[in-house]
C-alpha positions in Angstrom: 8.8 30.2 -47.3 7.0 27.0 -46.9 10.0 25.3 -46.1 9.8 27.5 -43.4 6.9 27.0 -42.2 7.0 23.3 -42.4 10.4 23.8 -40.0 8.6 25.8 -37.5 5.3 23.5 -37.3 7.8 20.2 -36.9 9.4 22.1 -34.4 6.1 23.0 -32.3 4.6 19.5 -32.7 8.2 17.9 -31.4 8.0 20.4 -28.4 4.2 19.7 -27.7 5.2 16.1 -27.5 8.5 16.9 -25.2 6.1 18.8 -22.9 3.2 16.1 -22.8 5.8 13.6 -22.5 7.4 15.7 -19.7 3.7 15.8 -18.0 3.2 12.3 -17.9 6.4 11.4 -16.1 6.2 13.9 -13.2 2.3 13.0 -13.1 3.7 9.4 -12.8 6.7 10.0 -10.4 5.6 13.0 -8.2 3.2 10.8 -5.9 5.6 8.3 -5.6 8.5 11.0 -4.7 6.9 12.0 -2.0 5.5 8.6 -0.5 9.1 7.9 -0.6 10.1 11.3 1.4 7.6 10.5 4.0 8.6 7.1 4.4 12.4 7.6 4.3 12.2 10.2 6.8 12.7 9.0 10.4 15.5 7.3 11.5 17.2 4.5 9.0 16.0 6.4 5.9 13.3 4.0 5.5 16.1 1.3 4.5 17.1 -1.9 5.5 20.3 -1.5 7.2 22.8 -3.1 9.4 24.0 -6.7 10.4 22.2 -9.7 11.9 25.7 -11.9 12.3 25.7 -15.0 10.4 21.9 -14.3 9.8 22.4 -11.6 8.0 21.4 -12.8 4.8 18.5 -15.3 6.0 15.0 -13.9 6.6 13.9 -13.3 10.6 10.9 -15.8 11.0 7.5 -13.5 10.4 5.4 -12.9 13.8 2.2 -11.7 15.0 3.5 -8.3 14.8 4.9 -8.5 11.7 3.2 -11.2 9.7 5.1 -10.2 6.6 8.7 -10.8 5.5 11.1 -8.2 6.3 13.0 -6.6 3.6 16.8 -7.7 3.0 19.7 -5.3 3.9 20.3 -2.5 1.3 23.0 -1.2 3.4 25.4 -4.0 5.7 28.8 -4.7 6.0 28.3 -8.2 6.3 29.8 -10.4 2.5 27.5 -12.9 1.7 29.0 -16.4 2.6 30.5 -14.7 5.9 29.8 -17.1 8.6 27.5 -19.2 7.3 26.9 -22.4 5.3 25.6 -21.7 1.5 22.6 -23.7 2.1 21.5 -20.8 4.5 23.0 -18.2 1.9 21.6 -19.4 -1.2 17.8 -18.4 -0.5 18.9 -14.6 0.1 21.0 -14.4 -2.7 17.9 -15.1 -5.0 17.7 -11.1 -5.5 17.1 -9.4 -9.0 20.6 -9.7 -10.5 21.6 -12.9 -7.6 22.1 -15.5 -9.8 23.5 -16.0 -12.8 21.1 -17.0 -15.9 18.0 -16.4 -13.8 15.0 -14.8 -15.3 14.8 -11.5 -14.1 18.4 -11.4 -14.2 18.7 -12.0 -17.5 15.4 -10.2 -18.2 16.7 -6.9 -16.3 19.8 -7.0 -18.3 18.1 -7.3 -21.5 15.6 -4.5 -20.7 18.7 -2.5 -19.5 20.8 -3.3 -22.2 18.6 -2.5 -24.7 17.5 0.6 -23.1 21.1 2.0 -22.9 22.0 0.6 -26.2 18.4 2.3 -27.9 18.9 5.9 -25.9 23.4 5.9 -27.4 21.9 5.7 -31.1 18.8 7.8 -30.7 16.2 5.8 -30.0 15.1 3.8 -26.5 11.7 5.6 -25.2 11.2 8.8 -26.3 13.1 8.1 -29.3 10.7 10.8 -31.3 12.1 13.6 -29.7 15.6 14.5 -31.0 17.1 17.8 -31.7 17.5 19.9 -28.4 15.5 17.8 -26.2 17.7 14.6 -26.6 19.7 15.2 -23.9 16.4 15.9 -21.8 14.9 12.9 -23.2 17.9 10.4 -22.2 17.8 11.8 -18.4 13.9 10.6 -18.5 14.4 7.6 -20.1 17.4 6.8 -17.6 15.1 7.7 -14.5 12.2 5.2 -15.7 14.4 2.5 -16.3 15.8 3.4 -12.8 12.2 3.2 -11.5 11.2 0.3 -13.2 14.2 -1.9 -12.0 13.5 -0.8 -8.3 9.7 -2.0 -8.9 11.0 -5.5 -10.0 13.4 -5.6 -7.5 10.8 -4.8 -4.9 8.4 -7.0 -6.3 11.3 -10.1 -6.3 11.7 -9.6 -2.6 8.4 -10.1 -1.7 8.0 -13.0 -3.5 11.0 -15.1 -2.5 11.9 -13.6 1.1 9.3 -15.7 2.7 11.3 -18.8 0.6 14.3 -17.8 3.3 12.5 -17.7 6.3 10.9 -21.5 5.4 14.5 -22.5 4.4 15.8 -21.4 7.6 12.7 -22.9 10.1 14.1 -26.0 7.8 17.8 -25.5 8.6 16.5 -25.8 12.7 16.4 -22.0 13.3 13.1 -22.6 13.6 10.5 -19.3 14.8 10.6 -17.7 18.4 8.3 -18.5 20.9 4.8 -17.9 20.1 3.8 -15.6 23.1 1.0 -14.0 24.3 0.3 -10.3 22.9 -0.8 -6.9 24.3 -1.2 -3.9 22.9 -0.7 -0.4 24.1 1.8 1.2 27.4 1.5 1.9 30.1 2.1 -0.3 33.4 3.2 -3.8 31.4 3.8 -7.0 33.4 7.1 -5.9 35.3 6.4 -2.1 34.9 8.2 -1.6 31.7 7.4 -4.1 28.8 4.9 -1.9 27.2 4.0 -3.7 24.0 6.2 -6.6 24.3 3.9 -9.8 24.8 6.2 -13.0 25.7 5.3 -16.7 26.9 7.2 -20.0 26.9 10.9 -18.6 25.7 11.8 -21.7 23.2 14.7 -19.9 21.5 18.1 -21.0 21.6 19.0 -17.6 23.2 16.8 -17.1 26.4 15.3 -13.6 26.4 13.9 -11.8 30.0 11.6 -9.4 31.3 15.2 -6.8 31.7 15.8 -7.8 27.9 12.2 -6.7 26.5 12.6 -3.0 28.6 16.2 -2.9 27.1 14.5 -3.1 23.7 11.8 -0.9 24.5 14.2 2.0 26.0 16.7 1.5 22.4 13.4 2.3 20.7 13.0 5.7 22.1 16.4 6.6 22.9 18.0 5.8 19.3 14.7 8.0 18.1 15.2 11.0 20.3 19.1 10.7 19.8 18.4 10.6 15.8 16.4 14.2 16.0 18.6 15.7 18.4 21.4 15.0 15.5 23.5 13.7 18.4 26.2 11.4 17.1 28.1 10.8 20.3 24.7 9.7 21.8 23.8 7.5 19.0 27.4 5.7 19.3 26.2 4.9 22.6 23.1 2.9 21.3 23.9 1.3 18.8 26.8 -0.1 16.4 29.5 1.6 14.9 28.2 0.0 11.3 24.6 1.9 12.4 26.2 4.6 13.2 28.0 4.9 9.8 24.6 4.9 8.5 23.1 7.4 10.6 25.5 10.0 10.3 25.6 9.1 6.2 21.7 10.2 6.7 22.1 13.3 8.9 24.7 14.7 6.3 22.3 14.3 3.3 19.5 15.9 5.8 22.1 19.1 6.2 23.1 19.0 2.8 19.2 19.8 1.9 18.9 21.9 5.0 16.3 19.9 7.0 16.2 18.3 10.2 14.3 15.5 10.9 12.4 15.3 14.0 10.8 11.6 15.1 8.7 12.5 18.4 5.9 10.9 20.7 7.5 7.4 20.1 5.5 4.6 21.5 5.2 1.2 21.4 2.4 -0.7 20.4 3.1 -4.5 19.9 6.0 -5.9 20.1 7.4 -9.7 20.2 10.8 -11.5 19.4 11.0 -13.5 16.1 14.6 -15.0 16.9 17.6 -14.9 19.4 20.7 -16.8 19.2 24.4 -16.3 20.1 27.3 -16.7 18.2 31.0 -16.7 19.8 30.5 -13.5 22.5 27.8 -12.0 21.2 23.9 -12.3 21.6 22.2 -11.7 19.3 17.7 -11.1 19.4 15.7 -9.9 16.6 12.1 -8.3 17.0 9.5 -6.9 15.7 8.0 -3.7 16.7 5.0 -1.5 15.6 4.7 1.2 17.4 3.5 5.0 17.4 5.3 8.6 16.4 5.4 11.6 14.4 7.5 12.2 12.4 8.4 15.5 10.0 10.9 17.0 8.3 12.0 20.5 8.9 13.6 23.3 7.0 16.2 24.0 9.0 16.1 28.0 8.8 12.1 28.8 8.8 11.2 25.1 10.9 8.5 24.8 8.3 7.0 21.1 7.7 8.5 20.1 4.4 8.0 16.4 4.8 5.5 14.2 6.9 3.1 15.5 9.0 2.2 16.8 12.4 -0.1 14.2 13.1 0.6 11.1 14.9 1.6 7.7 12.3 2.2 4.6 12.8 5.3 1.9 11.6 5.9 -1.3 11.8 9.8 -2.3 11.5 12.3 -5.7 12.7 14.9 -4.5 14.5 17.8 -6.4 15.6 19.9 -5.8 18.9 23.6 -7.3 19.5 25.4 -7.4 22.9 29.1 -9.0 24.1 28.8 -11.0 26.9 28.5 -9.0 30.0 27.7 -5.6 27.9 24.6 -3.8 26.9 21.9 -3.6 23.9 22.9 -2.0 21.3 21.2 -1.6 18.2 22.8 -3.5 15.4 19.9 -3.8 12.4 16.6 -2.1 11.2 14.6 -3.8 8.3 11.2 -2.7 6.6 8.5 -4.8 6.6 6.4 -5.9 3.4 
């Protein structure tokens, strides 16, 4: 009988800890879950995505609208190396796992690798918990590890993205013009440039008045297009590569049975960082903050199950490509840090 006993209180004490164990990691990763939700909602998922040519891979120059660096791509077609020199590849290459024998490349693999190699013979984490909850206690330990290595990664970008955008004012990219700003819509010099503020155009690539409203229009278009789940409009808009994404997005949105809706888009401030051309195509890159709502749906009882009714704000550095002769079309959306 004791040996009972003693069985059944080791039992109850190992399932108290998988259960406080179990509390402390939703308590940990249910606010982030949903910031990411809300974030990743609108159009782009909240990604990086797309191409920026041969620039693809060094930093847009910050601006007054977006004083910070913009993320890298987590989503282009674009190989590193493609159409430009390694001195402007190097800098962008610097990620978590970008060169070999750097230090949080080697230190990510050794946290990884000893994570992995501690959860295959029992231990890692949780290693306390055996018996029935082992396989529960590897899916935890494989999530944090999974969260931690995304924290790092983040926290790499931030710290050598600006790096790039130096590197390449070096290389003679140099920043865009440094313009004059206004804020808010409504009846902008020429009628239509809203948010865009512009002065002395100094880049390579010279940018008008017909340009900024192109920009402007994309904004809202590729937004409305985006809720209306209307593919053939979006193709319209922007590049078959942006497109890929978007409809990659709107089949994980049906797959959960929500809809996104992105409404009351306006913008705010906008101003160009770069524009250049390469062979036919143009190519300008610019920052915009501007206004909208924007919630998820369920898409049977059109209940709010992500965002919010009220009215938000973003800031994001979007990038627009054109052949000579043709239109705008939206070719890259970054986050800004």
């Amino acid at each position: 009988m004791p040996g009972i006993w003693e069985t059944n209180m080791n039992f109850s004490q190992r399932s108290r800890s998988l259960f406080k164990t179990i509390a402390v990691v939703l308590a940990l990763a249910l606010p982030t879950a949903l910031a990411i939700s809300s974030a990743d909602a609108r159009v782009g998922g909240g990604m990086s995505s797309g191409s920026r040519g041969s620039r693809t891979y060094s930093a847009p120059p910050s601006t007054t609208t977006a004083p910070g660096s913009a993320s890298q791509f987590n989503r282009t077609y674009t190989q590193p190396g493609a159409g430009m020199n390694s001195a402007a590849a190097a800098p962008a290459r610097g990620g978590l796992f970008g060169r070999a024998g750097g230090f949080m490349g080697g230190l990510a693999a050794g946290f990884l690798g000893a994570g992995l190699l501690g959860m295959l013979f029992g231990g890692g984490l949780f290693g306390g918990l055996g018996g029935l909850s082992s396989i529960l206690g590897l899916i935890i330990q494989i999530v944090l590890v999974v969260f931690v290595v995304r924290l790092a990664m983040s926290w790499w970008q931030r710290r050598h993205t600006p790096q790039a955008a130096y590197a390449n004012a070096d290389a003679g990219a140099g920043p865009g013009p440094q313009p004059t700003y206004r804020s808010g819509l409504g009846g902008g010099l020429g009628g239509g440039l809203g948010g865009f503020g512009f002065g002395a155009n100094k880049a390579p690539l010279e940018i008008k008045p017909d340009d900024y409203e192109a920009f402007e229009r994309l904004l809202g278009d590729v937004q409305t297009a985006w809720s209306n789940e209307d593919v053939a409009k979006l193709h319209t808009l922007a590049t078959p590569e942006m497109v890929s994404y978007f409809e990659q997005d709107l089949g994980q949105n049906r797959a959960r049975n929500v809809v996104n809706k992105v409404t009351n888009v306006k913008l705010l401030q906008g101003d160009l960082a770069e524009a250049w051309r390469e062979g036919e195509t143009d190519y300008a890159t610019v920052a915009l903050r501007f206004a909208l709502t924007d919630k998820t749906l369920d898409r049977n009882t059109g209940a709010v199950v992500a965002g919010s009714e009220q009215p938000g704000e973003a800031t994001e550095v979007w990038t627009f490509a054109r052949r000579t002769g043709g239109q705008w079309e939206l070719s890259a959306i970054q986050q800004t840090n």
